[in-house]
py3Dmol code that shows the C-alpha trace and the ligand (Angstrom):
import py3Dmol

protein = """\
ATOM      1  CA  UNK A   1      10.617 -14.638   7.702  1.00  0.00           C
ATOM      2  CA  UNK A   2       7.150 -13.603   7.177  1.00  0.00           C
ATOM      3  CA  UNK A   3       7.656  -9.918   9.340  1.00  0.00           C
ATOM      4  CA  UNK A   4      10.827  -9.555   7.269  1.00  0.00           C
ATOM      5  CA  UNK A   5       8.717 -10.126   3.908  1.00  0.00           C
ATOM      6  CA  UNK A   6       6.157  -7.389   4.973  1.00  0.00           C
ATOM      7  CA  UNK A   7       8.901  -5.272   5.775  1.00  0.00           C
ATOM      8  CA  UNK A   8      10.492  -4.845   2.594  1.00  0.00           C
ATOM      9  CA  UNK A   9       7.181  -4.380   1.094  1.00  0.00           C
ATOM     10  CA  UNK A  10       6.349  -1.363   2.841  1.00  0.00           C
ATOM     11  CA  UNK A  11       9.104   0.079   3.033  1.00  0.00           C
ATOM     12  CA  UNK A  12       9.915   2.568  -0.214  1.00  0.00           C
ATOM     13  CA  UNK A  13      12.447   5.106  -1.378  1.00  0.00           C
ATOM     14  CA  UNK A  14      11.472   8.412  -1.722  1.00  0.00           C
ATOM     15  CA  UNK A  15      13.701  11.327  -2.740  1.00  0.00           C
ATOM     16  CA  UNK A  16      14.671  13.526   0.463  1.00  0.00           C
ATOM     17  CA  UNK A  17      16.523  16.679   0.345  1.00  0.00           C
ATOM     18  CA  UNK A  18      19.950  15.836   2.150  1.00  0.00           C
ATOM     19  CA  UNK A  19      19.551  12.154   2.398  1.00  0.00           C
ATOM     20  CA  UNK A  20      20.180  10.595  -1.181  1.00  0.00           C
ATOM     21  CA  UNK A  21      18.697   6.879   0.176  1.00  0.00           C
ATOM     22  CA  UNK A  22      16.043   8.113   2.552  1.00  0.00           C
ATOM     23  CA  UNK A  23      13.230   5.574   2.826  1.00  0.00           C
ATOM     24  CA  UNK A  24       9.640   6.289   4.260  1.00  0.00           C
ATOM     25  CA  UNK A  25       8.467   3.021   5.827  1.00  0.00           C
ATOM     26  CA  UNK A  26       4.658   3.024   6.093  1.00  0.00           C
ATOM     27  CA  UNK A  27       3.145   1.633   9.339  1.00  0.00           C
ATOM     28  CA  UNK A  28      -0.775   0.718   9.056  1.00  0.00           C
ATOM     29  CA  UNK A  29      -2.863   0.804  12.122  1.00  0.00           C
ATOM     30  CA  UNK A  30      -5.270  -1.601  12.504  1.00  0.00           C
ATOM     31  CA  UNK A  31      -7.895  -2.894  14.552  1.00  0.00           C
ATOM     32  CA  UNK A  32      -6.970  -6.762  13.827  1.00  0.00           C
ATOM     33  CA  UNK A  33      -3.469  -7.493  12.237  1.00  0.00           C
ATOM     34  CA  UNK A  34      -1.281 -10.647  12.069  1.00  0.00           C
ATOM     35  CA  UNK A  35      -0.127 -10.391  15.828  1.00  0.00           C
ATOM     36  CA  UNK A  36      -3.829  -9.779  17.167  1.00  0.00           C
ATOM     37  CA  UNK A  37      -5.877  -6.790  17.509  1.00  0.00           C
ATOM     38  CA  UNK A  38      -5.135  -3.375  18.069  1.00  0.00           C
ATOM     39  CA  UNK A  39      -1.741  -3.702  16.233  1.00  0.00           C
ATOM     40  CA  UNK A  40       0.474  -0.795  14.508  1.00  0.00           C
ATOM     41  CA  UNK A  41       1.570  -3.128  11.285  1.00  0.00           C
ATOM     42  CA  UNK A  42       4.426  -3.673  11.273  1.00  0.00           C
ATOM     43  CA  UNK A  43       5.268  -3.491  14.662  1.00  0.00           C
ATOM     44  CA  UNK A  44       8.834  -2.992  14.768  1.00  0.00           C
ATOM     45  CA  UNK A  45      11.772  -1.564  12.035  1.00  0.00           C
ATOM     46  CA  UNK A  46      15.339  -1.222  11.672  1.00  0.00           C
ATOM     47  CA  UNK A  47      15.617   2.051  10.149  1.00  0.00           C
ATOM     48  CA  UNK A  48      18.466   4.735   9.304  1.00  0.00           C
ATOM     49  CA  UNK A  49      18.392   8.088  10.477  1.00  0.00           C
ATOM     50  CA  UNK A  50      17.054  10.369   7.524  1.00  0.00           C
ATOM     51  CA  UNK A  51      14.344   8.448   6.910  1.00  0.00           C
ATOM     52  CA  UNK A  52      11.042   8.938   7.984  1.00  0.00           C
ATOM     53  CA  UNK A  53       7.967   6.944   9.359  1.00  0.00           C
ATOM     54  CA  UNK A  54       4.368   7.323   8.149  1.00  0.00           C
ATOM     55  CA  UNK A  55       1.332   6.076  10.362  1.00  0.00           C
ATOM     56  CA  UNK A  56      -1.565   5.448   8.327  1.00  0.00           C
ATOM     57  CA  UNK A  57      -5.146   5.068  10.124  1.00  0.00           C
ATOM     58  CA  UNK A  58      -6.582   2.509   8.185  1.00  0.00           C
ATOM     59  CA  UNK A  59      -8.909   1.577  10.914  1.00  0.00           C
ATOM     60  CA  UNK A  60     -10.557   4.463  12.696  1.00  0.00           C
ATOM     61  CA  UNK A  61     -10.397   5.040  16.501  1.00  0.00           C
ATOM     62  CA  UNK A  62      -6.263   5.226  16.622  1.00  0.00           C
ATOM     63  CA  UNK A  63      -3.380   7.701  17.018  1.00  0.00           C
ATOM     64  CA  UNK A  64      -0.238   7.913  17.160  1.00  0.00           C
ATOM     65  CA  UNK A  65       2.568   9.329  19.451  1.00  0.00           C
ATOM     66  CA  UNK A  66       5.660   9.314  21.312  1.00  0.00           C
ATOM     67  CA  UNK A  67       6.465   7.028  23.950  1.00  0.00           C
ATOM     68  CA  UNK A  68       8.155  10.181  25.816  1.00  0.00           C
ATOM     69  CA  UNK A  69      10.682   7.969  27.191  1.00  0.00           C
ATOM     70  CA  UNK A  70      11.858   6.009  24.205  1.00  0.00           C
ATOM     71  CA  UNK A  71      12.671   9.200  22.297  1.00  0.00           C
ATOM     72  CA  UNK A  72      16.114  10.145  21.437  1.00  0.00           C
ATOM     73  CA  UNK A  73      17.365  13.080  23.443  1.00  0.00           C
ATOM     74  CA  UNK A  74      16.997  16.218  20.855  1.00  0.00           C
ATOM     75  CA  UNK A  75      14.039  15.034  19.038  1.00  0.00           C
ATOM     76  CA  UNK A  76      10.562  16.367  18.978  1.00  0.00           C
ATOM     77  CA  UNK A  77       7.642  14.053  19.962  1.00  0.00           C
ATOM     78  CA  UNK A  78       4.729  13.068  17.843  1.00  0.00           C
ATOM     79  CA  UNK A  79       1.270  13.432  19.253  1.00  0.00           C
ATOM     80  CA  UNK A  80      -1.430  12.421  16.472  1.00  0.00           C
ATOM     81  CA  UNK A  81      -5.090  13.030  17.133  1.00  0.00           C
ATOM     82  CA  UNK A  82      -7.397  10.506  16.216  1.00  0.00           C
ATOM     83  CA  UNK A  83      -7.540   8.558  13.034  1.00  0.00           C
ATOM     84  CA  UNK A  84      -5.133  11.262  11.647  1.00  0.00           C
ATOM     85  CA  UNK A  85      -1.972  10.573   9.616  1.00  0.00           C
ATOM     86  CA  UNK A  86       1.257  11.251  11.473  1.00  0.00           C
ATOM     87  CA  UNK A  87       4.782  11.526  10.289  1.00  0.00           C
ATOM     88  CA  UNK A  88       7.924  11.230  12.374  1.00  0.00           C
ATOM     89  CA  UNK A  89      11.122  11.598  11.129  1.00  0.00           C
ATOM     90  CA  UNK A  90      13.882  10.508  12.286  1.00  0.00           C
ATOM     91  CA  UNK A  91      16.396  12.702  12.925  1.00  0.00           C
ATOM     92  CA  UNK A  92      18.971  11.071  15.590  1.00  0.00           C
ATOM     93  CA  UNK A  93      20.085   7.677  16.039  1.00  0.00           C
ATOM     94  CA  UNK A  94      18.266   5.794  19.164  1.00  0.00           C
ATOM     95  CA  UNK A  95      15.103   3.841  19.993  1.00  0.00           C
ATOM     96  CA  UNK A  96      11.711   5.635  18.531  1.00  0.00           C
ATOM     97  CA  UNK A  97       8.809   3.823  20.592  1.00  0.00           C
ATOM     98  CA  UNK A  98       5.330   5.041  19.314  1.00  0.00           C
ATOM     99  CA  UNK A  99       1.891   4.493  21.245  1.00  0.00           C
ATOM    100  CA  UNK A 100      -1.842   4.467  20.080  1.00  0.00           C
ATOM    101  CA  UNK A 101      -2.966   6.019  23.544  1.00  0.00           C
ATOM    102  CA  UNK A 102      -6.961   4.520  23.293  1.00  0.00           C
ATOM    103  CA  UNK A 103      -5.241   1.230  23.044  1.00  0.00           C
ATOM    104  CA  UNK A 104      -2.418   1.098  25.222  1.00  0.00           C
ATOM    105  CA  UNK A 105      -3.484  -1.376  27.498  1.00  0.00           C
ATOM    106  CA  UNK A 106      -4.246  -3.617  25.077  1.00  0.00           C
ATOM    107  CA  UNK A 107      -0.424  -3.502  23.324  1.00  0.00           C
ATOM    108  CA  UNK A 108      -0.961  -1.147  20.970  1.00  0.00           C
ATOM    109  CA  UNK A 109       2.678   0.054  20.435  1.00  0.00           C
ATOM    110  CA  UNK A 110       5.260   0.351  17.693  1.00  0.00           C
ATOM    111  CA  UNK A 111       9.471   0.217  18.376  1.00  0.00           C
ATOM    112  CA  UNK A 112      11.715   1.097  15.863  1.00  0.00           C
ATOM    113  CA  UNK A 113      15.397   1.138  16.196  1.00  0.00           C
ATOM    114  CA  UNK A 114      17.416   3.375  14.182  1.00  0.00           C
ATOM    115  CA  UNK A 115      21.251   3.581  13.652  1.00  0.00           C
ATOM    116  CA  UNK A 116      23.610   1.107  15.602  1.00  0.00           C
ATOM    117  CA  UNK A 117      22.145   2.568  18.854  1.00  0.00           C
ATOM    118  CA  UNK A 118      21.145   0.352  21.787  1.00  0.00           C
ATOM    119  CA  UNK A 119      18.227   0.340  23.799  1.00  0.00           C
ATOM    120  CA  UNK A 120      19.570   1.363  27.582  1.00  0.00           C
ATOM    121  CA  UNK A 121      18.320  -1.493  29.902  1.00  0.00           C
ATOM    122  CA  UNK A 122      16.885   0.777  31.742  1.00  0.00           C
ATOM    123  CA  UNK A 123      15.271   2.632  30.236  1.00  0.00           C
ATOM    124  CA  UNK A 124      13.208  -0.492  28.851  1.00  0.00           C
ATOM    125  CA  UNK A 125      13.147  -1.785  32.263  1.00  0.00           C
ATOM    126  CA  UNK A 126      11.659   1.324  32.895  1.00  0.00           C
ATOM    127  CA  UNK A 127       8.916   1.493  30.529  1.00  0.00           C
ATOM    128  CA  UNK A 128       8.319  -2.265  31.301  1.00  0.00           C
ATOM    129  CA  UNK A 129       7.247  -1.641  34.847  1.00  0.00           C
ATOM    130  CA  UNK A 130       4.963   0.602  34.486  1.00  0.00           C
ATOM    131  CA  UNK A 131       3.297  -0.849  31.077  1.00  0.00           C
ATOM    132  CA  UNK A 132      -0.268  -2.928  31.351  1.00  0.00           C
ATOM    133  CA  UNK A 133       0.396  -6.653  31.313  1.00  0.00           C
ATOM    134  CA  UNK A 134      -0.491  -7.547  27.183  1.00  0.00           C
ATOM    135  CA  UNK A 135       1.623  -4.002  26.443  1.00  0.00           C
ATOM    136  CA  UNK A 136       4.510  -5.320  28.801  1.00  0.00           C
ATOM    137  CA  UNK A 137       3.905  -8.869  26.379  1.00  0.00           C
ATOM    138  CA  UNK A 138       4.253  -6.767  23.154  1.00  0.00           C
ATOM    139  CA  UNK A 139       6.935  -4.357  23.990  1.00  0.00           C
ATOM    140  CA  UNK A 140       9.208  -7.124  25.634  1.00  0.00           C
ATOM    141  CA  UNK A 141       8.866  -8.620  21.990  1.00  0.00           C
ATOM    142  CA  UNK A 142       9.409  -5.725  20.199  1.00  0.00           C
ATOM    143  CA  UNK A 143      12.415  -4.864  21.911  1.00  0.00           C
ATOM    144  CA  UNK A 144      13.727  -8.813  21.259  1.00  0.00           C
ATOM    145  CA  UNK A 145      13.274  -7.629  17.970  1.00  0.00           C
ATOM    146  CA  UNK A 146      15.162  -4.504  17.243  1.00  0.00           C
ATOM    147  CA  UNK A 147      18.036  -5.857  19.364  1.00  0.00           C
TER     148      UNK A 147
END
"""
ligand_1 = """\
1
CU
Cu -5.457 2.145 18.642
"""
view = py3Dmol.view(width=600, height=400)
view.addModel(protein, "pdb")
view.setStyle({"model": 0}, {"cartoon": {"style": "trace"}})
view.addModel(ligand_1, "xyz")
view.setStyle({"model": 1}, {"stick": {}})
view.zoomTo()
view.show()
């Protein structure tokens, strides 16, 4: 209930040439958020393809980009140096995963699900095996959540 509040709070409509409800969710990152520390906030969206995502370095010391394989096929990854503002719109349905790499180990990850897609088992399973044990803890959650 309390994720879902945030949620609509940050998320906002913006005009968008060719998408008439495009919305631009902003997604702070932060050195101690409501989940812990090193947290994108929110962590995880439902979102529609036109809209677009805006990381915000409110903290210093983060980035953002791609987790290169929870991309949708077709779409270019985001690689954001540090404490710089990225964007990343989304262009295809799928599963957008999005990493601060200084604090990967510690979790440091954002998931957002857009469309009706579904994440492919695995893929996830993929990404799950190889992550650090407090990133495998946050991204099994996140993906509980876009499901
Ligand atoms: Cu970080």
């Amino acid at each position: 209930m309390f994720r879902t509040l945030i949620f609509a709070g940050a998320v906002a409509v913006v005009a968008h040439a060719g998408f008439a409800s495009a919305a631009e969710l902003t997604v702070k990152m932060r050195n101690q958020g409501a989940e812990g520390p090193m947290v994108f906030e929110p962590s995880t969206a439902r979102l529609k393809v036109g809209d677009t995502i805006r990381f915000i370095p409110t903290d210093p010391g983060h980035n953002a980009e791609s987790i290169p394989e929870l991309l949708p096929v077709g779409v270019a990854p985001v690689k954001g140096v540090m404490g710089k503002e990225v964007v990343l719109k989304l262009t295809k349905p799928g599963v957008y995963g999005v990493k601060c790499l200084p604090h990967w180990s510690m979790g440091m990850v954002f998931i957002a699900k857009v469309g009706d897609a579904k994440l492919d088992p695995a893929t996830s399973n993929k990404v799950l095996a190889s992550a650090p044990p407090l990133t495998k803890r946050r991204l099994t959650a996140a993906f509980n959540a876009i499901r």
